[in-house]
C-alpha positions as CSV (number, residue, x, y, z in Angstrom):
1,X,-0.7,-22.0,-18.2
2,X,-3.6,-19.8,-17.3
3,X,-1.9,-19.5,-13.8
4,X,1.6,-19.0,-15.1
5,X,0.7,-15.5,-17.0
6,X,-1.4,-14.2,-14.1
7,X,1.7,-14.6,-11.5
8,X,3.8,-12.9,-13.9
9,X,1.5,-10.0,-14.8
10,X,1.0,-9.8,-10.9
11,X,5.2,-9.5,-10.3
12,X,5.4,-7.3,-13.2
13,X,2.9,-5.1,-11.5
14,X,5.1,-5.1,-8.0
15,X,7.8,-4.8,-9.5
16,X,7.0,-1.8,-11.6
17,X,5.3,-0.2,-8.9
18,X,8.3,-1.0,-6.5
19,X,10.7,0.7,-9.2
20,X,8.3,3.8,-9.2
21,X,9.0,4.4,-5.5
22,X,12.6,4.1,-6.6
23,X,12.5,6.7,-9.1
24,X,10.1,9.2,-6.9
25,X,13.2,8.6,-3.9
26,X,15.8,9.7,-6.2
27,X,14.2,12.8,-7.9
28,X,13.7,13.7,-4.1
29,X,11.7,17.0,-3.3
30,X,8.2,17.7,-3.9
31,X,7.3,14.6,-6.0
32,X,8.7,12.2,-3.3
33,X,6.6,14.4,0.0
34,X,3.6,13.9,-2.9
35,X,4.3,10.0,-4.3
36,X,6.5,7.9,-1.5
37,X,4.0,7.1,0.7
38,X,1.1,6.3,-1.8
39,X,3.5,3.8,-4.1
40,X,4.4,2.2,-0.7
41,X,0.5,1.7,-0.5
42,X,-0.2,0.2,-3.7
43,X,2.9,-1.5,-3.6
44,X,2.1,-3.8,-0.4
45,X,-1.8,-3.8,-1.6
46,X,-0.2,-5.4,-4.9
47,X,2.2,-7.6,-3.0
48,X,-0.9,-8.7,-1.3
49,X,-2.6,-9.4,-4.2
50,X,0.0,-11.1,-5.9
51,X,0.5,-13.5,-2.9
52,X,-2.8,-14.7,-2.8
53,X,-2.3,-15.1,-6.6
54,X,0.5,-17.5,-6.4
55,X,-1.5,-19.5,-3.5
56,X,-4.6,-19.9,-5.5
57,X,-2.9,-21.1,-8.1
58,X,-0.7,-23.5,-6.1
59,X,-4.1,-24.7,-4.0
60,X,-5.9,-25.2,-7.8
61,X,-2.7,-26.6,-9.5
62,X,-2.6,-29.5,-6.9
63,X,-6.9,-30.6,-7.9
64,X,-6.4,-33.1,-10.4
């Protein structure tokens, strides 16, 4: 169950960091020179971090 809430919290993360970028692209301008390429940062160091998330707890779901 454990594992469950921490891949959700972990995709909830990308996701709002990947609809961030989103919203930075369309206000254009200053904020997206300043933002775009630090949310495209955080969002593959999240994606990273979300992946090995989802392994773990495949690898520990499969120990009985």
């Amino acid at each position: 169950m454990m594992g469950k809430i921490l891949i959700l919290v972990s995709l909830a993360v990308v996701a709002g960091i990947l609809l961030a970028g989103i919203v930075v692209m369309a206000i254009g301008g200053e904020a997206n020179a300043k933002w775009s390429n630090v949310l495209m940062r955080y969002r593959v160091l999240a994606q990273a971090v979300a992946l090995a998330i989802v392994l773990a707890v495949l690898y520990f779901s499969s120990q009985h």
